[in-house]
C-alpha positions as CSV (number, residue, x, y, z in Angstrom):
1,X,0.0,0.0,0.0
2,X,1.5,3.6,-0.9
3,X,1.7,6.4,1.4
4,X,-0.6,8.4,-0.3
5,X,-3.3,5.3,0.1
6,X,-2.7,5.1,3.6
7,X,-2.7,9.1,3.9
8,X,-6.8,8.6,2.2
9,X,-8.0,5.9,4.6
10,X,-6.7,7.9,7.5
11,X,-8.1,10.7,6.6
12,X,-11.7,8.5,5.9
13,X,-11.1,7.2,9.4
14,X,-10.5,10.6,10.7
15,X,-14.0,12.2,9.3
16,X,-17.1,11.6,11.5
17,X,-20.6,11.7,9.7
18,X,-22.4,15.1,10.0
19,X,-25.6,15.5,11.5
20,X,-28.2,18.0,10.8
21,X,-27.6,19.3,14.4
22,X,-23.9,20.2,13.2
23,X,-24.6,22.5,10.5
24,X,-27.4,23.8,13.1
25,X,-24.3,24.5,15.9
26,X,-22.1,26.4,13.1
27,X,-25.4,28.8,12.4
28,X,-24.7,30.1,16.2
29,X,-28.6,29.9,16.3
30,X,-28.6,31.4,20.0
31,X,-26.8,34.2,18.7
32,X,-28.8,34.8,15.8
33,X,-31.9,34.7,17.8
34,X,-30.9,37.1,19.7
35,X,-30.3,39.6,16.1
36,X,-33.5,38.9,15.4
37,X,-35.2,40.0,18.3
38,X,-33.7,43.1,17.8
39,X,-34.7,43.2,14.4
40,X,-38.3,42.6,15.1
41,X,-38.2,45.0,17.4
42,X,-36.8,47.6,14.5
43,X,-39.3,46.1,12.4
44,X,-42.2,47.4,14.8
45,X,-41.1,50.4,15.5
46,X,-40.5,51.7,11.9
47,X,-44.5,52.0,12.0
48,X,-47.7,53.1,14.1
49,X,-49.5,49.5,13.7
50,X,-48.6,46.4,12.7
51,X,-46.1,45.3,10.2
52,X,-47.1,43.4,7.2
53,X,-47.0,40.0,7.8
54,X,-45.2,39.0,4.8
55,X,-42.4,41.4,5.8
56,X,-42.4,40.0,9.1
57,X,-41.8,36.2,7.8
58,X,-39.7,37.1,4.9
59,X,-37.6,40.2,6.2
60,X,-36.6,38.0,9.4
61,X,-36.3,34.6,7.8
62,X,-33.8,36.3,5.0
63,X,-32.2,37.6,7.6
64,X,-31.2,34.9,9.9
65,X,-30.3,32.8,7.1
66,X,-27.3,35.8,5.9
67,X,-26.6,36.0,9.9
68,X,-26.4,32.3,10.1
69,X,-24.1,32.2,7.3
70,X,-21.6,35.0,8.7
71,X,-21.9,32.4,11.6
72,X,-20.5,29.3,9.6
73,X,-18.4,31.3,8.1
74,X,-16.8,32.6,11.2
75,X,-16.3,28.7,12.3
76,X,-14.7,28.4,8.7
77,X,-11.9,31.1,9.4
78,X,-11.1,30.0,12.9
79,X,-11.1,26.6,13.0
80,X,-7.8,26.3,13.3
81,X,-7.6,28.0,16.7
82,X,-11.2,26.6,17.6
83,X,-8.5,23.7,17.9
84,X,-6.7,25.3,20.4
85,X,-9.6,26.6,22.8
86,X,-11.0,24.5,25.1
87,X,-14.1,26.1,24.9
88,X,-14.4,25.2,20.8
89,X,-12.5,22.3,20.3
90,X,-15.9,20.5,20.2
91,X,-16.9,22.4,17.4
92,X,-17.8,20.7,14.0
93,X,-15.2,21.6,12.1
94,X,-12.4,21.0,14.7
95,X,-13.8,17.6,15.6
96,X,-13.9,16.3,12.0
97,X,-17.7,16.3,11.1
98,X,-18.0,19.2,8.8
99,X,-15.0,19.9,6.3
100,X,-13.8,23.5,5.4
101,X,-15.2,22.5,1.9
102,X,-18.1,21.5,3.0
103,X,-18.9,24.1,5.5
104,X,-17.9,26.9,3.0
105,X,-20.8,25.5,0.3
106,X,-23.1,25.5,3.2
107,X,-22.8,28.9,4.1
108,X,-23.2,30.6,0.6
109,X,-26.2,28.4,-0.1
110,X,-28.0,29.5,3.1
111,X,-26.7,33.0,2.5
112,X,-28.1,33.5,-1.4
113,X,-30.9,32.1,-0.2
114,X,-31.5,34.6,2.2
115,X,-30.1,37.5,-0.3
116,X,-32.9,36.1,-3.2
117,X,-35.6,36.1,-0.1
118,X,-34.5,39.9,0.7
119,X,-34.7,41.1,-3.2
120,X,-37.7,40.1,-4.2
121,X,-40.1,39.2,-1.1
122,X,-38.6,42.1,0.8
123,X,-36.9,45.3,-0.7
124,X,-33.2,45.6,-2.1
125,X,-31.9,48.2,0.1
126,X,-32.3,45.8,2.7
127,X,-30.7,42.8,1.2
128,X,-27.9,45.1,0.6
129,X,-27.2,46.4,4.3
130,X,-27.6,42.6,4.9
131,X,-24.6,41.7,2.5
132,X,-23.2,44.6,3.9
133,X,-23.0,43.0,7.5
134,X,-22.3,40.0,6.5
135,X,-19.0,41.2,4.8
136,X,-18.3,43.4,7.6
137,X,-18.5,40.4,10.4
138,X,-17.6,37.4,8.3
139,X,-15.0,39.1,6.1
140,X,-13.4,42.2,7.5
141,X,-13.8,41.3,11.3
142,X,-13.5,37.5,11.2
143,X,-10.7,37.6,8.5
144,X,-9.3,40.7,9.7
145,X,-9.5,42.7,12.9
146,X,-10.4,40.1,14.7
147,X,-6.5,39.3,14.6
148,X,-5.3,42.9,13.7
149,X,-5.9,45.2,17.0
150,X,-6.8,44.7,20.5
151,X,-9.9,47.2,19.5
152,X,-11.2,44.4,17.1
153,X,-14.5,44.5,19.0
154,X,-15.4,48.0,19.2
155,X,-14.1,48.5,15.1
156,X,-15.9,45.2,14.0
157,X,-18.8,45.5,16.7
158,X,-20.7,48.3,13.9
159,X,-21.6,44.7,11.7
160,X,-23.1,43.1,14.9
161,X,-25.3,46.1,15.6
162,X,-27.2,46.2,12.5
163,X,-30.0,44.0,12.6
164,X,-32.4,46.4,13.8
165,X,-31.3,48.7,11.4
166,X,-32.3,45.7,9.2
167,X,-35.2,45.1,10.0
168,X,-36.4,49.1,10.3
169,X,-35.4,49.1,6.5
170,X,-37.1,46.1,5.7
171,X,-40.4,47.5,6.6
172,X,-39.7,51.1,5.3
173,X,-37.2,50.4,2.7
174,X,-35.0,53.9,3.9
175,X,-32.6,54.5,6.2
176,X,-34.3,56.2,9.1
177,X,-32.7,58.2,12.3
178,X,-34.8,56.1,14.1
179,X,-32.9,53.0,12.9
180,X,-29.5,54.1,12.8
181,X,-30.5,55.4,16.8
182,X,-30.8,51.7,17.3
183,X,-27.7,50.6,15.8
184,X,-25.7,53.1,18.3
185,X,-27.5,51.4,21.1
186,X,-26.3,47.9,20.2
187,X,-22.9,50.0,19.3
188,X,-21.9,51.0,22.2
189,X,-23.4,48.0,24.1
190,X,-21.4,45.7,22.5
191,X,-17.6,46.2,24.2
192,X,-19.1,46.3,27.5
193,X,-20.8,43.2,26.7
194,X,-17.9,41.8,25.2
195,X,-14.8,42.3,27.2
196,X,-16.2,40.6,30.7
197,X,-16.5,37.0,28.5
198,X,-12.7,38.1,26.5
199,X,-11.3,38.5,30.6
200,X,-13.2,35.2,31.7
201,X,-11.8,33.5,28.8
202,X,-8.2,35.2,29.0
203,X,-6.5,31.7,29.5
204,X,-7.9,30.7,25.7
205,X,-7.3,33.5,23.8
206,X,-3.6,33.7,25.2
207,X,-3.2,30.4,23.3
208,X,-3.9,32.1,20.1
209,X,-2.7,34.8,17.9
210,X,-6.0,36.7,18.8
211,X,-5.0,40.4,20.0
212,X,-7.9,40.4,22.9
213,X,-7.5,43.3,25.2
214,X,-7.0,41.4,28.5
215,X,-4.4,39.6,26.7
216,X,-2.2,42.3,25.3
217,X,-3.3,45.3,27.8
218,X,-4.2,42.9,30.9
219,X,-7.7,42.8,33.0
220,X,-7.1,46.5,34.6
221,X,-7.0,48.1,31.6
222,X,-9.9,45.9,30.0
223,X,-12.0,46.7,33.1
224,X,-11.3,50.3,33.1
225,X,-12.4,50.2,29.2
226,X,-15.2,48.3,30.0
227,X,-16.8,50.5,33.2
228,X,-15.9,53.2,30.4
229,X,-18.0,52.0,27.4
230,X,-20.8,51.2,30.1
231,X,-21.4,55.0,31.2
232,X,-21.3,55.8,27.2
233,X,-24.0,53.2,26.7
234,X,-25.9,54.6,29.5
235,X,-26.0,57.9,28.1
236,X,-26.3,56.7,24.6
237,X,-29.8,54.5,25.8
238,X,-31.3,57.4,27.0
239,X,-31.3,59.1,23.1
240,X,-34.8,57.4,22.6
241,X,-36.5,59.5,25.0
242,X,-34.1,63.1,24.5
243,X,-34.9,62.8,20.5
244,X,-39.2,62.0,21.0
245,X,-38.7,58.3,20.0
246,X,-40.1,57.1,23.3
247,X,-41.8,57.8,26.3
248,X,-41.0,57.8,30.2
249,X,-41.9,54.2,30.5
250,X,-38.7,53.4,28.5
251,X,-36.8,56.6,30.4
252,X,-36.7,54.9,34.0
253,X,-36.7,51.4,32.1
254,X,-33.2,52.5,30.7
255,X,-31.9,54.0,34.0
256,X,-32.9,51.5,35.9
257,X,-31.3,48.4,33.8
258,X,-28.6,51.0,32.8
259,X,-27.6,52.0,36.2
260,X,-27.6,48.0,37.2
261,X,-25.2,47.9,34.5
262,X,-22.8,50.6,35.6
263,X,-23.4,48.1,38.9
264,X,-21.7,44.6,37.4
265,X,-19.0,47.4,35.1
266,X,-18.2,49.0,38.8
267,X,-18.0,45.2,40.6
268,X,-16.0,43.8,37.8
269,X,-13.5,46.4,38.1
270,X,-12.7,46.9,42.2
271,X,-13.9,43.5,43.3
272,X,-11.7,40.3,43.3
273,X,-14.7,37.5,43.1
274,X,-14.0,35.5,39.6
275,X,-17.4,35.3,39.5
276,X,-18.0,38.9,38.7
277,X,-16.7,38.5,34.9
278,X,-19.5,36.3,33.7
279,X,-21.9,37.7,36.0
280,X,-21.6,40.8,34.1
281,X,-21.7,39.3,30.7
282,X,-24.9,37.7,31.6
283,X,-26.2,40.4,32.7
284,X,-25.7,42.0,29.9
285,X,-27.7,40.3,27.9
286,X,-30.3,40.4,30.1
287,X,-29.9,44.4,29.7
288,X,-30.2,44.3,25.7
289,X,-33.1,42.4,25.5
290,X,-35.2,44.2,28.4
291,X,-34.0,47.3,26.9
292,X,-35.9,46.7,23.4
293,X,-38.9,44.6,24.9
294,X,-39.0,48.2,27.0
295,X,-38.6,50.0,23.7
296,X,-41.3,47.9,22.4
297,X,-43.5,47.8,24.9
298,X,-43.7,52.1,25.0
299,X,-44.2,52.2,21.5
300,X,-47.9,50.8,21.6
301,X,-48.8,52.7,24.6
């Protein structure tokens, strides 16, 4: 038997059969649920009533499948240090059930099928934002900044704040200030959000050649960003109310949830419990998705 015989049937041996439930993993589906709550939320708030219902199938199914596939395609670019992180090394790729190959065909079929479910059951200027983000997550953040600058998440966070911009557009087809009011939100949310999970996961990262900020600047510095970005979010949540948008319902919602916020940023930077890292992260999803329900909710009353 040759070498490059042997070589095939170990690499046969090596792959595992995919499942449905793999290709459903690379989709990051909790992730992606949580983009489309925002951009229902964008959806309804674009208008006085209700929003077509064909809008609201279509707009949110066309995007989740693009969002899914900047997902698998995020899997795709990393796999090689999802290798290397405890915290991925069960993914599909790194364990052998999906190939690059076919994990790469995957994720442009699911993403032309959202893009042709965008152009013609929804409007094109929202199929286009939706490429955009896609490219801007999958492409230049993924393939980029990701491993370019310790600021990788407040640069590349802009893609990840877009789906209520999305979904505003899909029922208008124009770019609103109410929209892109929404996209600051989820903005300046984002590193505050982020960093906690980069400094409980410091040990990972340092394995890679990801530039995360505890790992180049330490957990001080990250903190101190972190408590920084929270007061900036703060003030930036309360932009509903100052610019007519919403009422006082969503006023003391966002101090309230915005102050508890600036709570976990403050604990996270002067106490010493490990806890406090994921504590905050939790919490801060917690704090993005009361914060549009809240947004929601003040719109119909």
């Amino acid at each position: 038997m040759t070498d490059l015989s042997i070589d095939k049937n170990m690499g046969k041996s090596m792959h595992k059969k995919a499942s449905w439930r793999d290709y459903y993993e690379m989709c990051k589906p909790r992730v992606v649920m949580m983009m489309i709550a925002t951009s229902l939320v964008g959806m309804f708030l674009a208008v006085p009533g209700m929003v077509p219902v064909s809008v609201l199938i279509w707009g949110n199914l066309g995007i989740a499948l693009v969002a899914s596939a900047g997902a698998v395609i995020n899997h795709l670019i990393d796999h090689r240090i999802d290798t290397i992180m405890q915290r991925t090394l069960k993914r599909p790729i790194p364990q052998g059930k999906v190939t690059p190959r076919q994990a790469l065909i995957f994720a442009m079929a699911i993403c032309l099928l959202g893009m042709l479910i965008l152009v013609f059951l929804v409007n094109p200027l929202c199929a286009w934002l939706t490429l955009a983000s896609f490219i801007g997550y999958a492409i230049i953040y993924t393939g980029y900044l990701k491993r370019a600058t310790p600021q990788n998440i407040v640069i590349g966070g802009l893609s990840g704040a877009m789906p209520p911009l999305l979904g505003w557009t899909a029922v208008t087809g124009s770019v609103d200030p109410g929209g892109l009011l929404l996209v600051l939100i989820i903005f300046a949310w984002t590193p505050p959000h982020f960093w906690p999970l980069a400094i409980h996961r410091k040990k990972d990262y340092a394995k890679t050649d990801i530039p995360m900020l505890p790992v180049t600047h330490g957990d001080a510095l990250t903190k101190l960003h972190s408590l920084l970005y929270t007061i900036i979010m703060l003030i930036v949540s309360l932009l509903p109310y100052l610019t007519g948008m919403s009422g006082i319902l969503y006023l003391l919602a966002a101090l309230v949830l915005g102050l508890g916020f600036l709570y976990h940023s403050i604990e996270l930077m002067i106490g010493s419990k490990l806890t406090s890292a994921m504590k905050t992260f939790r919490y801060s999803i917690f704090y993005l998705l009361a914060l549009f329900a809240t947004l929601l909710i003040d719109h119909y009353l």
